[in-house]
Every structure is written in structure tokens, then in C-alpha cells.
C-alpha atoms as an extended CHARMM CRD file, in Angstrom:
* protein
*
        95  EXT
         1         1  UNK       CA              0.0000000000        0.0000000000        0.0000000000  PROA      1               0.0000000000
         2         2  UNK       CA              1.1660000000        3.6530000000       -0.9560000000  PROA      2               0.0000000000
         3         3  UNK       CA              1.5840000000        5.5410000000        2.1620000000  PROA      3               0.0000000000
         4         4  UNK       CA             -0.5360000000        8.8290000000        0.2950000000  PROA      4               0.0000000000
         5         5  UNK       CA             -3.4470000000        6.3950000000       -0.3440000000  PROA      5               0.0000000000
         6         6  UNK       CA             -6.2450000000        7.0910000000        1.7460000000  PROA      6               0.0000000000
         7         7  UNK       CA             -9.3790000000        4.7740000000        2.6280000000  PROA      7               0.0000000000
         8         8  UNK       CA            -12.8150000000        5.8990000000        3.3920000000  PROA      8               0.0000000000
         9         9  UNK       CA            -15.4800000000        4.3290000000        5.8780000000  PROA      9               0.0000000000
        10        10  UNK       CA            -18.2040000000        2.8960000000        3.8730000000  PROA      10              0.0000000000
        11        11  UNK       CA            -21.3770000000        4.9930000000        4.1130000000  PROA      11              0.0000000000
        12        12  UNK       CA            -24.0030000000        3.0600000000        5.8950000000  PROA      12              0.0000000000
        13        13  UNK       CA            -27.2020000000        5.6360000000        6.0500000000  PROA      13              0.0000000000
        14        14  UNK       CA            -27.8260000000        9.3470000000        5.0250000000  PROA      14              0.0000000000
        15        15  UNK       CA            -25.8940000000       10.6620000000        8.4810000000  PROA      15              0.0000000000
        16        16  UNK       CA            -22.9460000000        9.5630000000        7.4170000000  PROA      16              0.0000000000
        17        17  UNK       CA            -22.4930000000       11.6760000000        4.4730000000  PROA      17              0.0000000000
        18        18  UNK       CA            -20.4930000000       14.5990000000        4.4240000000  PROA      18              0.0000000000
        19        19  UNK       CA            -22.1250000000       17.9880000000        4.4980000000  PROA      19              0.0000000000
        20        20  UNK       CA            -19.6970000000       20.0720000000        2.6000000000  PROA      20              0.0000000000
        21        21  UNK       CA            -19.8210000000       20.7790000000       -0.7420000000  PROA      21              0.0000000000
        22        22  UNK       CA            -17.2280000000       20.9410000000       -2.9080000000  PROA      22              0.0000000000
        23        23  UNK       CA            -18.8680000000       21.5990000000       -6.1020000000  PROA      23              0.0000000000
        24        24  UNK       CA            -20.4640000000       24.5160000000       -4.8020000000  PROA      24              0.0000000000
        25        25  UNK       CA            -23.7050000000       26.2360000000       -6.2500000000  PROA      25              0.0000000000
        26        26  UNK       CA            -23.2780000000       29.3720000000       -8.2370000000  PROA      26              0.0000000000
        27        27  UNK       CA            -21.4920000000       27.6020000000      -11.5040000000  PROA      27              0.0000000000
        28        28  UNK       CA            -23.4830000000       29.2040000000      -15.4440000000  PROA      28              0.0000000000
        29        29  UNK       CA            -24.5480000000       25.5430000000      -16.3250000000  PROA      29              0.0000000000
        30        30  UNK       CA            -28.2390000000       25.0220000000      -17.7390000000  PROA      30              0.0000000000
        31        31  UNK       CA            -30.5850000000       24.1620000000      -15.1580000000  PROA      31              0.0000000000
        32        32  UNK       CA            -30.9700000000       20.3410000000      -15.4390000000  PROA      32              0.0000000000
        33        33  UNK       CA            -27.6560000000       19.8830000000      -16.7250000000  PROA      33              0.0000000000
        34        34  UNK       CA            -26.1480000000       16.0570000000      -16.1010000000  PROA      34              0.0000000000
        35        35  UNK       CA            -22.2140000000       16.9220000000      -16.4770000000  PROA      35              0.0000000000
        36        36  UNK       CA            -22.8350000000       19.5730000000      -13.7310000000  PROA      36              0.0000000000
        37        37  UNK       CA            -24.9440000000       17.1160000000      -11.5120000000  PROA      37              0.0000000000
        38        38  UNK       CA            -21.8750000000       14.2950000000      -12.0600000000  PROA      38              0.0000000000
        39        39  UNK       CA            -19.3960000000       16.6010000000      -11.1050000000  PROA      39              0.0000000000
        40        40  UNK       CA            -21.3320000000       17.3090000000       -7.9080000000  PROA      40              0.0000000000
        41        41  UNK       CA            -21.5330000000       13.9270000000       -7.1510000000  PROA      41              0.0000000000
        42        42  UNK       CA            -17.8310000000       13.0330000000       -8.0790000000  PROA      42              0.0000000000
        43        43  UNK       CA            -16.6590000000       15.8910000000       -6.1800000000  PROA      43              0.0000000000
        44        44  UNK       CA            -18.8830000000       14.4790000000       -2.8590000000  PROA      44              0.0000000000
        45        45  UNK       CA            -17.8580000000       10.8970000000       -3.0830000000  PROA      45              0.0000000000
        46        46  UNK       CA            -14.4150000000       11.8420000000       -3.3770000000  PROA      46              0.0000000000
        47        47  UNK       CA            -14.0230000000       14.6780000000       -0.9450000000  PROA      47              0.0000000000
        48        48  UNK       CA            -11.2620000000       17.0050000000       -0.4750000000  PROA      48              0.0000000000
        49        49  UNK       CA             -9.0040000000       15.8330000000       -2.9510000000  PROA      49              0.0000000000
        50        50  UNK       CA             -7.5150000000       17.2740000000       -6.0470000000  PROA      50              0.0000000000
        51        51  UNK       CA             -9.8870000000       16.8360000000       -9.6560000000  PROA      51              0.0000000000
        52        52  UNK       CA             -9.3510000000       17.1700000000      -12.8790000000  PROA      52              0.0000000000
        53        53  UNK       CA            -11.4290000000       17.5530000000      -16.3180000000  PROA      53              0.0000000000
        54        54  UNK       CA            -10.6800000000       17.6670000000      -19.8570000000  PROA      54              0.0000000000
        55        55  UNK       CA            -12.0000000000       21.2380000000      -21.8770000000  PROA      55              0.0000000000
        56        56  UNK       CA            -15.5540000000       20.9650000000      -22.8900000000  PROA      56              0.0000000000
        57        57  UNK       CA            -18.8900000000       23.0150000000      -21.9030000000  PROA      57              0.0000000000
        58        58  UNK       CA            -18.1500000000       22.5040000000      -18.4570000000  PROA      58              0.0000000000
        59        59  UNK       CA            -14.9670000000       24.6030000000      -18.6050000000  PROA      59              0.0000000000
        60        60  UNK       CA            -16.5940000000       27.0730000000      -21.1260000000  PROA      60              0.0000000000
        61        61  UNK       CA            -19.5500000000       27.3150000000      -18.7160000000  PROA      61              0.0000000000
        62        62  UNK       CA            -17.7400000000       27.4820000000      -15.2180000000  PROA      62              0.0000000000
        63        63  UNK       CA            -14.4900000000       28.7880000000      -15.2830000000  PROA      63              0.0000000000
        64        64  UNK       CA            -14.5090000000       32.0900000000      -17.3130000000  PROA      64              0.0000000000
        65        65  UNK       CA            -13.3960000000       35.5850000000      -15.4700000000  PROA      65              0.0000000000
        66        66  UNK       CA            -11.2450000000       33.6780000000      -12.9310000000  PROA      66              0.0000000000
        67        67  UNK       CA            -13.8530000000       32.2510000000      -10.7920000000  PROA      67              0.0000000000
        68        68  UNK       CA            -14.7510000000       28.5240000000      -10.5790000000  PROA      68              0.0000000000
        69        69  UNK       CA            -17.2910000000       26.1810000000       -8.7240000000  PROA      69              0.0000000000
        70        70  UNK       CA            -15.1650000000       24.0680000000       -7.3360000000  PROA      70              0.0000000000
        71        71  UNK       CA            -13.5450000000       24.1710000000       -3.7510000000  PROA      71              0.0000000000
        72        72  UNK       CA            -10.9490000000       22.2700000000       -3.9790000000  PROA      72              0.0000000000
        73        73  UNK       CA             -8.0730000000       21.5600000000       -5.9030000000  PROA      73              0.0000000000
        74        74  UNK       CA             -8.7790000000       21.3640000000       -9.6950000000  PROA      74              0.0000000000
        75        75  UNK       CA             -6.6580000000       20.9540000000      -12.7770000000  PROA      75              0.0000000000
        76        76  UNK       CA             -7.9380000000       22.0790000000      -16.4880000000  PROA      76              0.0000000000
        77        77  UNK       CA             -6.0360000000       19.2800000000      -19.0510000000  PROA      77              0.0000000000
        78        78  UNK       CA             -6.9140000000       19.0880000000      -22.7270000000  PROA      78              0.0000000000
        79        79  UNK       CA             -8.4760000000       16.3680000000      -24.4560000000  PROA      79              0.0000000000
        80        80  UNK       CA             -5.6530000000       13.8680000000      -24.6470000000  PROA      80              0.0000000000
        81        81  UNK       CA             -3.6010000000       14.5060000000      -21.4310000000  PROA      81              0.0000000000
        82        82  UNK       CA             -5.8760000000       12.9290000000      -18.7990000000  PROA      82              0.0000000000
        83        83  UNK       CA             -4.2600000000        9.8320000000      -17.8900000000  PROA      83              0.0000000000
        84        84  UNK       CA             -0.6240000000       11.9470000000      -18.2320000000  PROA      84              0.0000000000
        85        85  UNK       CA             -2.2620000000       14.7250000000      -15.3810000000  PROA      85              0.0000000000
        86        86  UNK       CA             -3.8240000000       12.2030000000      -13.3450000000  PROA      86              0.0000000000
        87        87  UNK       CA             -0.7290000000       10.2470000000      -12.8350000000  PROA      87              0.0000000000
        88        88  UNK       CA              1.7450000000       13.1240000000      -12.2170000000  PROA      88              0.0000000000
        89        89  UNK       CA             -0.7950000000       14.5380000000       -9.6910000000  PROA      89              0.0000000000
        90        90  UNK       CA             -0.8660000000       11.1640000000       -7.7840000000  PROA      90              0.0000000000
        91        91  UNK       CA              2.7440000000       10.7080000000       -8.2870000000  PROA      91              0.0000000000
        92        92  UNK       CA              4.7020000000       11.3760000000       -5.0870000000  PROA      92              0.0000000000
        93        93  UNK       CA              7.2650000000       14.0900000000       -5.5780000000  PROA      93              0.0000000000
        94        94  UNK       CA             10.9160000000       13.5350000000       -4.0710000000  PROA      94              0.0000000000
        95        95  UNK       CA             12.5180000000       16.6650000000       -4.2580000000  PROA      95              0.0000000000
């Protein structure tokens, strides 16, 4: 086991989910939209950890004039670079 992996007590009833929010409300999506509701739901289950997301409407939509919904850590990649970003962020740095 990696010693930066972290496990998470299964959630056994509505109590034990967290209350913060770390795709916070606010964002210029549609009303409705499912990218926005699966980021919401990504960002939940995971927590406070870092994200990442490729360019698409969501970007367009959410991140213009230097504002952003999430609260947390968050990485813009293009298309092609995901699994490249994903491993250098979990890669542990030696220097």
C-alpha cells in the first residue's frame, strides 16, 4: 500500500455523508444539466481531494473571469492529457 493512499469508511445511512460541498452552487450551467450534476456527485464521493477535467462546456460554462465552482483543488487538461495529469498529480514528488 502507498503511504498517500487514503481509505474511506463505507457509508451506511444518510448521516454519514459529508455535508460540505465541494462543487459549490453558483457555476453558469443550464438548469438540469447532467455533467454539472456528475461533477457534484464526483466531487462528494471523493471529498477534499484534487480533480481534474478535460476542456468541454463545463470549462466554457464554469471557469470564465477567474472564478470557478469548485472548492478544492482542480486541474484544467486538454483532451488527450488525462491519464498523463492524473498520474503526475498522484505521483509522489521527491525533491
Amino acid at each position: 500500500m502507498h503511504k498517500s493512499e487514503q481509505h474511506m469508511e463505507m457509508v451506511k445511512n444518510l448521516r454519514g455523508i459529508d455535508q460540505k460541498e465541494y462543487y459549490v452552487p453558483g457555476h453558469r450551467t443550464c438548469a438540469g444539466c447532467g455533467p454539472a450534476l456528475c461533477y457534484k456527485l464526483v466531487a462528494k464521493a471523493a471529498g477534499a481531494t484534487r480533480s481534474s477535467s478535460p476542456t468541454g462546456c463545463m470549462y466554457v460554462a464554469n471557469c470564465s473571469y477567474m472564478c470557478t465552482p469548485f472548492a478544492m483543488p482542480w486541474t484544467h487538461l486538454p483532451d488527450t492529457n488525462g491519464g498523463a495529469v492524473a498520474s503526475g498529480i498522484e505521483a509522489p514528488t521527491t525533491f
